[in-house]
C-alpha positions, 0 to 999 in steps of 0.5 A: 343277701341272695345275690344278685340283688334279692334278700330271700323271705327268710332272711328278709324276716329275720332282718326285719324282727332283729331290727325292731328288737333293736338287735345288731344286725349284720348284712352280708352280701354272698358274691362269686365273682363270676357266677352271682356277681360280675367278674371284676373285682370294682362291679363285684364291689358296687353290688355289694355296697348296694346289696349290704347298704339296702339291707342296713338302709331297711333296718334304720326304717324299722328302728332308726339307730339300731346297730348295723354291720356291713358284711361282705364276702366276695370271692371268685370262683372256679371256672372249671367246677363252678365251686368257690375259689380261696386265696386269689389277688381278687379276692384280697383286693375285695377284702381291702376294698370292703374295709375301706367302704365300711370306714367310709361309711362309718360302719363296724364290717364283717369280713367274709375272710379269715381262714378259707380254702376249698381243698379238702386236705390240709396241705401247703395249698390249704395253708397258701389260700387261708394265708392270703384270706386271712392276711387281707383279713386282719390288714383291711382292719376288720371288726368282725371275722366268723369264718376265722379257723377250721375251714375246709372243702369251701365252709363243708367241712372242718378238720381239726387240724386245720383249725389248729393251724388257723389258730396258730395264725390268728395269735400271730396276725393278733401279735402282729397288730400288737395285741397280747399274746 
């Protein structure tokens, strides 16, 4: 979804030939708390819901019963350069929040968390912003993460010894939940 509100053609085009297919499709809604989205976390959560629930809506008209994943990523973003911010409490409370919708509607949901930042560096605050993504993440019992390790700079870049560290990190949530090592 191209939030606020509009699917563009491309993606509209794509939903629509995976759903015919009968192809798992995953909707996700884009938001910014404060830029594409409103600015408290409960509106950013009520488009979403909506933005993701016309999307899995459209697919049951093409093909009823073909697979569907409720998708969010919602985060707020920096005031003073308008780019992404990671790791905020908004940003973990939507995390919870969107799990929560998803069970509710009995839907498998893609979390837009996992181990996000936008510092350009791996450094303590890299490591603080992925923790409280990724945290949020794994509690709010999420099915399905893409943005799991690597991430630099807001989703521009990879470092490789980022994506050690996140990696690192996701042994020890998987353990936490007790999975196997």
């Amino acid at each position: 979804v191209n939030s606020p509100l509009r699917y563009d053609d491309r993606m509209l085009e794509a939903l629509l030939v995976y759903a015919a297919a009968g192809q798992a499709v995953v909707v996700t809604p884009f938001l910014l708390m404060g830029a594409m989205a409103p600015v408290s976390v409960v509106a950013a959560l009520a488009q979403q819901t909506a933005e993701a629930l016309a999307g899995i809506a459209l697919i049951q008209l093409v093909r009823p019963g073909t697979p569907a994943v409720m998708g969010s990523f919602l985060s707020t973003i920096d005031m003073q350069s308008g780019s992404p911010s990671f790791g905020g409490p908004e940003s973990a409370q939507g995390l919870y929040a969107s799990g929560q919708i998803a069970r509710r509607y009995h839907l498998p949901w893609r979390a837009g968390g996992g181990g996000l930042t936008a510092r350009q560096t791996v450094d303590a605050q890299a490591a603080y912003e992925s923790a409280n993504t990724l945290q949020p993440t794994v509690l709010g019992g999420v099915n399905f993460v893409l943005h799991a390790a690597g991430w630099l700079e807001g989703g521009l870049a990879i470092g490789y010894e980022k994506f050690i560290l996140d990696a690192d990190q996701l042994g020890f949530s998987r353990r936490f939940q007790g999975g196997e090592q």
